[in-house]
Every structure is written in structure tokens, then in C-alpha cells.
DSSP file (Angstrom, degrees, kcal/mol; ACC not computed):
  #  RESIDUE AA STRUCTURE BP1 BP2  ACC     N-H-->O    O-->H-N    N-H-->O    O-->H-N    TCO  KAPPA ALPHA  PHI   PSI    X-CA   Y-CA   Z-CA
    1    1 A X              0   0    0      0, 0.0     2,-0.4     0, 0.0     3,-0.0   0.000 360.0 360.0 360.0 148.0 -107.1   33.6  -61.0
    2    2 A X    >   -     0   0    0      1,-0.2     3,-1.9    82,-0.2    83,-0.0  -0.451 360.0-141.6 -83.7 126.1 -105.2   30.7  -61.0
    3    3 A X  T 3  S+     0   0    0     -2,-0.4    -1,-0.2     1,-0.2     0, 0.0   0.902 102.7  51.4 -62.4 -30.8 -103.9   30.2  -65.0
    4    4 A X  T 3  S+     0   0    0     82,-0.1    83,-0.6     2,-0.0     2,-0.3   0.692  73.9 108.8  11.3 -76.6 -104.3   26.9  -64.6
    5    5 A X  E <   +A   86   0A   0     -3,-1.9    81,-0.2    81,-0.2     3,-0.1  -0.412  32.3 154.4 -83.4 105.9 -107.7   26.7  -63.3
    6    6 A X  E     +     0   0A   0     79,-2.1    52,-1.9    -2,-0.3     2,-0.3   0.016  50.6  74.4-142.5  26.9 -109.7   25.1  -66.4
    7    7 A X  E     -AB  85  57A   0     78,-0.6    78,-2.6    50,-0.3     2,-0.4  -0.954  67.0-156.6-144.7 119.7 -112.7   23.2  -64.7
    8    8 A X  E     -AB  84  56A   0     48,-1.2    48,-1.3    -2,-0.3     2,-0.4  -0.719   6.3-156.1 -98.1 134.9 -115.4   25.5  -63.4
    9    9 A X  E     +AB  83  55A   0     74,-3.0    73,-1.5    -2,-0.4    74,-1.2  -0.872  21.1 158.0-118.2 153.9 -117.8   24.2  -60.4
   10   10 A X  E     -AB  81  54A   0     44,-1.7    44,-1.1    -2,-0.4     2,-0.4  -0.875  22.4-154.3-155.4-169.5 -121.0   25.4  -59.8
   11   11 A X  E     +AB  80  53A   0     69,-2.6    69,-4.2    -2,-0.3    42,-0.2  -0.951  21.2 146.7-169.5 141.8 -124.2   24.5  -58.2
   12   12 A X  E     - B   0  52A   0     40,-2.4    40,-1.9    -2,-0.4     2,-0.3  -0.955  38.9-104.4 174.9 168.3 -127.9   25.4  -58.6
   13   13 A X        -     0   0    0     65,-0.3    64,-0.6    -2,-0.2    65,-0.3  -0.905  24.3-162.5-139.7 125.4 -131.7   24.3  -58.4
   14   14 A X        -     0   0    0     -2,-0.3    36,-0.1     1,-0.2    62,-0.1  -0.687  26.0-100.0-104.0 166.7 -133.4   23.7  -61.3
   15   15 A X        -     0   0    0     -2,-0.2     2,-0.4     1,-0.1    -1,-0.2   0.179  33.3-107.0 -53.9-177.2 -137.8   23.6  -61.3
   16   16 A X  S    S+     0   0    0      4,-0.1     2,-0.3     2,-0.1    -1,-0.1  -0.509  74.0 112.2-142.9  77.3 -139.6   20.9  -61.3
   17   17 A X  S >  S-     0   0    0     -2,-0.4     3,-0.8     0, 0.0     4,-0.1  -0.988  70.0 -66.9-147.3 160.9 -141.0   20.6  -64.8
   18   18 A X  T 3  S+     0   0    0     -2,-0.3    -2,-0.1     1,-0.2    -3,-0.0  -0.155 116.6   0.9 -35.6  99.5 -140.6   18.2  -67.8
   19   19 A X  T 3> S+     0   0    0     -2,-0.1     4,-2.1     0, 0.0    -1,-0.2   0.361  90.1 136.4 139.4  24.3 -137.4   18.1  -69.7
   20   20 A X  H <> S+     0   0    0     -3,-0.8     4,-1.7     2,-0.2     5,-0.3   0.983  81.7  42.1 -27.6 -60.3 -135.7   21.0  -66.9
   21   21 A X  H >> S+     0   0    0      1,-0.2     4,-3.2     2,-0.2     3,-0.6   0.894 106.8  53.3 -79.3 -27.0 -132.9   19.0  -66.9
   22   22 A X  H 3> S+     0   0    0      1,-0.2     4,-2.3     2,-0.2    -1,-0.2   0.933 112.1  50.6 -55.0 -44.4 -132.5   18.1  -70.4
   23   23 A X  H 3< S+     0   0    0     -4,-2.1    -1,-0.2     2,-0.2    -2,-0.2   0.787 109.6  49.0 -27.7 -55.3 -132.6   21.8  -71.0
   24   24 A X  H XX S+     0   0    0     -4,-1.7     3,-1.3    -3,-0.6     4,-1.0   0.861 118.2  45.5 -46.5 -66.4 -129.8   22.5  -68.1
   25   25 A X  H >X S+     0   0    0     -4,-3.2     3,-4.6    -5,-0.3     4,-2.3   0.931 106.9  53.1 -53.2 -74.9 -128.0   19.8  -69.9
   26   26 A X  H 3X S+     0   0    0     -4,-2.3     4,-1.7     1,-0.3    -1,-0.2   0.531  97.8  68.3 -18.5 -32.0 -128.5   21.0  -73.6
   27   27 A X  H <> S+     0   0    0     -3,-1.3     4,-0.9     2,-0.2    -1,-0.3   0.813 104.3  45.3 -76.4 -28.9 -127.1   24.5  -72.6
   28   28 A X  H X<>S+     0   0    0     -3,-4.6     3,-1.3    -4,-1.0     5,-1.2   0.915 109.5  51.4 -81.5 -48.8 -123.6   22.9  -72.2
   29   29 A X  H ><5S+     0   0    0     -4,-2.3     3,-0.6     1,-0.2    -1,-0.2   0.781 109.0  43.7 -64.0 -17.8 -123.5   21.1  -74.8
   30   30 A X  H 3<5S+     0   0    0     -4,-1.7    -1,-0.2     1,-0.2    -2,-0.2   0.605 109.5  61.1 -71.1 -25.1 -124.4   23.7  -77.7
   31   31 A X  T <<5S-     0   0    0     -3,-1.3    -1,-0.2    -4,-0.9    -2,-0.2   0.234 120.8-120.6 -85.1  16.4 -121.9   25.9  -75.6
   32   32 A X  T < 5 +     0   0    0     -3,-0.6     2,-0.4    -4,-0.3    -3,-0.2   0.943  64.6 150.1  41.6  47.7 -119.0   22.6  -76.7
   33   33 A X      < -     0   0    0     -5,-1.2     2,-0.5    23,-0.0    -1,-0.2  -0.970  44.9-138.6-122.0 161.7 -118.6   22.1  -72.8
   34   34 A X        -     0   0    0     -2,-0.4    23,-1.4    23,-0.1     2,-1.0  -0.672   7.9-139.5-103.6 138.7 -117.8   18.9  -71.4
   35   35 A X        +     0   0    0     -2,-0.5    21,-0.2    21,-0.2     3,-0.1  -0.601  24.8 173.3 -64.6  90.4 -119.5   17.9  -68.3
   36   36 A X        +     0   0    0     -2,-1.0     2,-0.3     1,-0.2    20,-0.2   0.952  68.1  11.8 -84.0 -32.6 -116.8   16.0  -65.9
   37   37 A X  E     +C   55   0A   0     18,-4.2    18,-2.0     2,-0.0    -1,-0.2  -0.953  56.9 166.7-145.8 144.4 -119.3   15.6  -62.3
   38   38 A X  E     +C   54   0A   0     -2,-0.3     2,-0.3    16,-0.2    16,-0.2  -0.626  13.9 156.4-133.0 100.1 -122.6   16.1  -61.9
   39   39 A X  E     -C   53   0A   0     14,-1.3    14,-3.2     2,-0.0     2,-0.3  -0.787  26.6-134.3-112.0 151.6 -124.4   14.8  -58.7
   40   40 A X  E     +C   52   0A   0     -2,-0.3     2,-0.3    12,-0.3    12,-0.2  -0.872  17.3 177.4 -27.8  98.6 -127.1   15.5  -56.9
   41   41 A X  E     -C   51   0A   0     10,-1.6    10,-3.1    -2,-0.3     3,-0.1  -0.948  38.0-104.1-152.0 152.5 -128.4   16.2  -52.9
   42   42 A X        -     0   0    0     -2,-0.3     2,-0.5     8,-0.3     8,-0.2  -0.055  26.8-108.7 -91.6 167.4 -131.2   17.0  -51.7
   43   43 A X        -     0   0    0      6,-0.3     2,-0.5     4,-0.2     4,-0.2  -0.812  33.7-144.8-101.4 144.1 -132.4   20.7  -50.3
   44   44 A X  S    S+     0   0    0     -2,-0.5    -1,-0.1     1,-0.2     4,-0.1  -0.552  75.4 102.2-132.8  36.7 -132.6   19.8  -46.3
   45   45 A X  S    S-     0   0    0     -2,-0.5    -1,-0.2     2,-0.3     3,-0.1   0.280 106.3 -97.0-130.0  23.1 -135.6   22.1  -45.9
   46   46 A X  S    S+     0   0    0      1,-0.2     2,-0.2    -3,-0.2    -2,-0.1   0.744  95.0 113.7  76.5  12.1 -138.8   19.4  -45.8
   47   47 A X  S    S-     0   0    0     -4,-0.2    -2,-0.3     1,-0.1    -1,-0.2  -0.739  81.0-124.5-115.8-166.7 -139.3   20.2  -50.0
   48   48 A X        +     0   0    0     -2,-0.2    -1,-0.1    -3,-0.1    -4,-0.1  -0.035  66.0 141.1-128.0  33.2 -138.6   17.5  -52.1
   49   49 A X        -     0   0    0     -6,-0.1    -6,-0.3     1,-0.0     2,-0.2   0.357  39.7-144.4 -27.2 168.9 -136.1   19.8  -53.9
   50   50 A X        -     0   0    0     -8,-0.2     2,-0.5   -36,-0.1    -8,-0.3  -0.937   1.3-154.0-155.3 150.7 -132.5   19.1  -55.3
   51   51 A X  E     - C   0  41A   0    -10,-3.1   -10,-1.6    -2,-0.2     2,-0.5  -0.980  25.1-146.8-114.5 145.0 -129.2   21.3  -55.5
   52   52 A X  E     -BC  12  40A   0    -40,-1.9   -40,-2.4    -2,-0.5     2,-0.6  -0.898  10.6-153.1-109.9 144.3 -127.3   20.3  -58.1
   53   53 A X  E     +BC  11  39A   0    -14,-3.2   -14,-1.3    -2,-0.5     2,-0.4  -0.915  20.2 168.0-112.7 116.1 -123.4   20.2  -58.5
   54   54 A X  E     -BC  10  38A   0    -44,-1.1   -44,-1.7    -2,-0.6     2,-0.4  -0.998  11.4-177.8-121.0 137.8 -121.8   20.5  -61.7
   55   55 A X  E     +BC   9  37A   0    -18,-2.0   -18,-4.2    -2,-0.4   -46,-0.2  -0.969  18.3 173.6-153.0 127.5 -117.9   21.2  -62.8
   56   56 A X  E     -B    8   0A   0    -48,-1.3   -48,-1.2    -2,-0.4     2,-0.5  -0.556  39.7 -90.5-133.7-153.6 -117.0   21.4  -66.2
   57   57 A X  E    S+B    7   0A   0    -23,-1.4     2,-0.3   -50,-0.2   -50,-0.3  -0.758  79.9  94.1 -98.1 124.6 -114.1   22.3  -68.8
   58   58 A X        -     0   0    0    -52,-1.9     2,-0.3    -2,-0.5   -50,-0.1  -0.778  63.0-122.9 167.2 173.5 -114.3   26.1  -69.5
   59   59 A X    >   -     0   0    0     -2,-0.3     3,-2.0   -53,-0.1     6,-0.5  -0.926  22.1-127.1-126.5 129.6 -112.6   29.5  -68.0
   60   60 A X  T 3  S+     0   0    0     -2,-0.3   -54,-0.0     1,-0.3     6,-0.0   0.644 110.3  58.6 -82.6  -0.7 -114.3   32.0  -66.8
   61   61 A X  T 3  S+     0   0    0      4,-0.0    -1,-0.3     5,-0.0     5,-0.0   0.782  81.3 108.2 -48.3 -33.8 -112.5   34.4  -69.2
   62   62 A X  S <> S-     0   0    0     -3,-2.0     4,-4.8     1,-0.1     0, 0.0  -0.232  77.7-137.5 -79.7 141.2 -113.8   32.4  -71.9
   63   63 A X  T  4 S+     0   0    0      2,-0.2    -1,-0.1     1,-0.2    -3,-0.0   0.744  96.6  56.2 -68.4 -31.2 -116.4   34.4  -73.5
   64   64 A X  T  > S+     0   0    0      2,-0.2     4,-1.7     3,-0.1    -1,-0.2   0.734 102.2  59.3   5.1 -78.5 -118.8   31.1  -73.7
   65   65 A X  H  > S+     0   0    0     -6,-0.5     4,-1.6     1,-0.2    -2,-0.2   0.841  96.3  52.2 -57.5 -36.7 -118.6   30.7  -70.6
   66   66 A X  H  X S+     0   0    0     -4,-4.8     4,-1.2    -7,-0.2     5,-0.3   0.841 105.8  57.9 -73.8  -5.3 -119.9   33.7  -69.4
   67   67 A X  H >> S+     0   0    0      2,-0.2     4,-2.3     3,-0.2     3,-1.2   0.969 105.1  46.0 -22.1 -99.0 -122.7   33.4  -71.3
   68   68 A X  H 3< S+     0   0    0     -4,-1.7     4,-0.4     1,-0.2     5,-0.4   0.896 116.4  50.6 -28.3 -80.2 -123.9   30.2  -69.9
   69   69 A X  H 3< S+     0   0    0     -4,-1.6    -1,-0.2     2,-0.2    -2,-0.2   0.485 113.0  42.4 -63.4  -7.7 -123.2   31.6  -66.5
   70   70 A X  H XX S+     0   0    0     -4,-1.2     3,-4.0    -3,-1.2     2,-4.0   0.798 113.5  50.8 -93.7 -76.2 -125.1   34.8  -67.0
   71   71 A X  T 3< S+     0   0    0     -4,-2.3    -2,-0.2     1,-0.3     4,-0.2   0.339 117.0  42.1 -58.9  19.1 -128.0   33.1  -68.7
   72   72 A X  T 3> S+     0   0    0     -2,-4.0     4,-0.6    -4,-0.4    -1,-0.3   0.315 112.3  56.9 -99.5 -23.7 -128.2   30.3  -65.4
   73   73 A X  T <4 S+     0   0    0     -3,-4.0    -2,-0.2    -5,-0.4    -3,-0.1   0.901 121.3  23.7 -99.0 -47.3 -127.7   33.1  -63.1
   74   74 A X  T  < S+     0   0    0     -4,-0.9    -3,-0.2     1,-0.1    -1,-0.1   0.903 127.2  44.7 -89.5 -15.1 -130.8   35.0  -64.5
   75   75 A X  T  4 S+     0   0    0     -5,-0.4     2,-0.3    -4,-0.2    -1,-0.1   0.722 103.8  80.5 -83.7 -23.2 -133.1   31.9  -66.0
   76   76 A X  S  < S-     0   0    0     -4,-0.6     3,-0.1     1,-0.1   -62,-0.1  -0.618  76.1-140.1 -96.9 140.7 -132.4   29.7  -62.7
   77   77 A X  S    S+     0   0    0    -64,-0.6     2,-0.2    -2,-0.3    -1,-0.1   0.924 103.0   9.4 -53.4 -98.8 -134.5   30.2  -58.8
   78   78 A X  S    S+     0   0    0    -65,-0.3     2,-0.4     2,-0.0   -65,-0.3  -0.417  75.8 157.5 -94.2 153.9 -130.8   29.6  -57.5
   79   79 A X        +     0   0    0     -2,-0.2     2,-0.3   -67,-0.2   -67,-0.2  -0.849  12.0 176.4-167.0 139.3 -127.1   29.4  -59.3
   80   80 A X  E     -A   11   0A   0    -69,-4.2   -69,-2.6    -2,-0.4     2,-0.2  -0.983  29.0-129.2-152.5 149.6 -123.8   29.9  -57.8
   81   81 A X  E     -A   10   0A   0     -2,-0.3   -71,-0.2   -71,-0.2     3,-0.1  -0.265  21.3-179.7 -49.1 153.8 -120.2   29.7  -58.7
   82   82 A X  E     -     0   0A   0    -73,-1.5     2,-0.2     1,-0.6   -72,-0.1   0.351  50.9 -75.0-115.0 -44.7 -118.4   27.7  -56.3
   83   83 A X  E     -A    9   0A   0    -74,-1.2   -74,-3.0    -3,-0.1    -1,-0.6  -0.977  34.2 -94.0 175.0 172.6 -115.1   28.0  -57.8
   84   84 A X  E     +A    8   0A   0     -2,-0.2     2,-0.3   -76,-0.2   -76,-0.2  -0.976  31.5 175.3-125.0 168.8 -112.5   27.1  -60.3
   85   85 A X  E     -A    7   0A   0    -78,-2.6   -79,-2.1    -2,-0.3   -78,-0.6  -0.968  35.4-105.1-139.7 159.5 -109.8   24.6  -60.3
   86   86 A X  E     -A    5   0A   0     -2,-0.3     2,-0.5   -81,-0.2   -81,-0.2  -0.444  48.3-119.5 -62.5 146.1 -106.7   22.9  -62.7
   87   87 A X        -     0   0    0    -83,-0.6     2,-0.3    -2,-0.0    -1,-0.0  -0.944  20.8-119.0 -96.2 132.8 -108.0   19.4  -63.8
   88   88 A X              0   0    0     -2,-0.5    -3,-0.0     1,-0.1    -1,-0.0  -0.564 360.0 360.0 -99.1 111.4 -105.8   16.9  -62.6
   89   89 A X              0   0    0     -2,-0.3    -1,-0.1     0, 0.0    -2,-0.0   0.434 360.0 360.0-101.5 360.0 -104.3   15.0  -66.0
């Protein structure tokens, strides 16, 4: 892995019930990471779905971060890594 590489991207689909996302949200922030992009697009399969795209500040060394990413990988329908990259200063 590149040493560098200190913004983790990911994507995943959260349900669709009350305060999901604040939840999603909440996870980073008790873990102290900062959210740089999160957007939105819709799931291209006729449901009225969302995938969501997030990269934030962390390493997947960081012990924190695997956390979060094991508890999204089993609490979440979908979650994937995408990748990581340097943030551009």
C-alpha cells in the first residue's frame, strides 16, 4: 500500500429507515474521522435505492479504521472498499 495513501473511499447502501443515515454518519464521527466527499446516485435497477460514496481521512492499518470497516461490512445489505489514496494538500 501506498504510504502515503491517507483518504479511504468506499461505497455502500444503507436501508430505508429513520435516522439510517444519521447512524452511518455518527459511526465516523465517534471513530474522530473526518468525512471529505459524500455523494449520492441512485441504484439503476427500477428501486428507489441509493449507493452511497464516501472517502475519508484514515489508513486501513489504522486500528479504527478497521473497526468501522468490519462493523459496515457486516451491519450494511452492501459495503465496499473502493480504494485508498494520498490527499492532495
Amino acid at each position: 500500500a501506498d504510504p502515503k495513501a491517507d483518504v479511504v473511499s468506499v461505497m455502500l447502501k444503507i436501508p430505508h429507515t429513520e435516522g439510517s443515515l444519521y447512524r452511518l454518519l455518527t459511526k465516523f464521527f465517534v471513530n474522530g474521522m473526518n468525512l471529505m466527499r459524500i455523494e449520492n446516485r441512485p441504484i439503476k435497477d427500477g428501486s428507489f435505492d441509493v449507493w452511497f460514496y464516501l472517502d475519508f481521512n484514515g489508513r486501513l492499518d489504522d486500528p479504527n479504521v478497521t473497526a468501522l470497516m468490519n462493523d459496515l461490512a457486516e451491519n450494511l445489505e452492501e459495503f465496499r472498499i473502493l480504494g485508498t489514496f494520498p490527499h492532495d494538500s
